[in-house]
N, C-alpha and C positions, 0 to 999 in steps of 0.2 A: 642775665644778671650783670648788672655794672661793678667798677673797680668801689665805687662807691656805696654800693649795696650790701647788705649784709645777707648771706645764705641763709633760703630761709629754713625753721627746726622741722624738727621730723612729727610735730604737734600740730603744728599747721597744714602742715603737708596732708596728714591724715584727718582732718578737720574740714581741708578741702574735698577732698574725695570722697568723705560721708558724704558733705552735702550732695556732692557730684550724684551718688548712687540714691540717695532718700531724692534727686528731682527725678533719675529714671524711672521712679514709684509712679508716675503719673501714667507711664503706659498700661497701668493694670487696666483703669477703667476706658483707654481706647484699642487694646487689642483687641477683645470682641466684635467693637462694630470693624473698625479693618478688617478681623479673619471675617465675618460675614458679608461684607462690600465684598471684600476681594474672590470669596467664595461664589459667591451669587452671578460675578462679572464674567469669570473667568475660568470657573472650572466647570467642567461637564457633570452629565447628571451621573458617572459611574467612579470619579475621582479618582482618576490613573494617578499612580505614583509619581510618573514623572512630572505631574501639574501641583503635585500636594507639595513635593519637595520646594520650591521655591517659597510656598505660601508659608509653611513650618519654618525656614530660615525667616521669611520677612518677619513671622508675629516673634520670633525668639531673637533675635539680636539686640534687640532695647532691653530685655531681658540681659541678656550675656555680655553688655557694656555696662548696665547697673552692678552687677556681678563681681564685671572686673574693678570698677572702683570700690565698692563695699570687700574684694579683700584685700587691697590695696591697703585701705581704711586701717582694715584688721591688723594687717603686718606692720602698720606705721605706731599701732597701739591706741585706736580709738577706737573704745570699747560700745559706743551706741552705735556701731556700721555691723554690728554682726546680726541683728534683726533685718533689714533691709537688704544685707546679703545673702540671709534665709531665704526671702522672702522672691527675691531674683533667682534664686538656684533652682527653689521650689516650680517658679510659675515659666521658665526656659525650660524644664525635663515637662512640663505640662503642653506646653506650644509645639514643643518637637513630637511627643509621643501621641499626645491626640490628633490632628490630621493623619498623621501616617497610619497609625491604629484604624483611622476611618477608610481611608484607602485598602488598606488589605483585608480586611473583610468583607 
């Protein structure tokens, strides 16, 4: 920010961050083929825990950065980020819990 610039409001701010969390939305439809590329490449045919943990952080992080901007969103009072940050909470306990779920049985 310059001497010249005016701060910018906490309207915009969270205006920004929606958007920020609604373009993480786009990893819905490429986390599949990722987790199944990455699956296919890389993991053995009996999926030890220690091979599923890196692959559950890679598919949940675009997840859990979407997240963070949608509550961000939230807290700044932009009331359209609380779908998109469902929507991220929802589908990161989904990436984390299903590999590992598959590993251990």
């Amino acid at each position: 920010m310059n001497i010249t610039q005016a701060p910018q409001k906490a309207s915009d701010r969270g205006e920004r961050a929606a958007q920020l969390s609604i373009r993480f939305l786009w990893w819905l439809p490429l986390s599949p083929i990722v987790g199944f590329i990455v699956a296919n490449r890389l993991l053995s045919e009996s999926w030890p825990l220690w091979q599923v943990l890196p692959l559950a952080i890679v598919l949940a992080t675009p997840f859990a950065v979407g997240a963070y901007f949608g509550l961000k969103a939230v807290r700044l009072g932009e009331p359209r980020a609380w779908a998109p940050l469902a929507i991220h909470v929802v589908f990161m306990t989904i990436a984390l819990v299903m590999p590992i779920s598959q590993s251990l049985s």
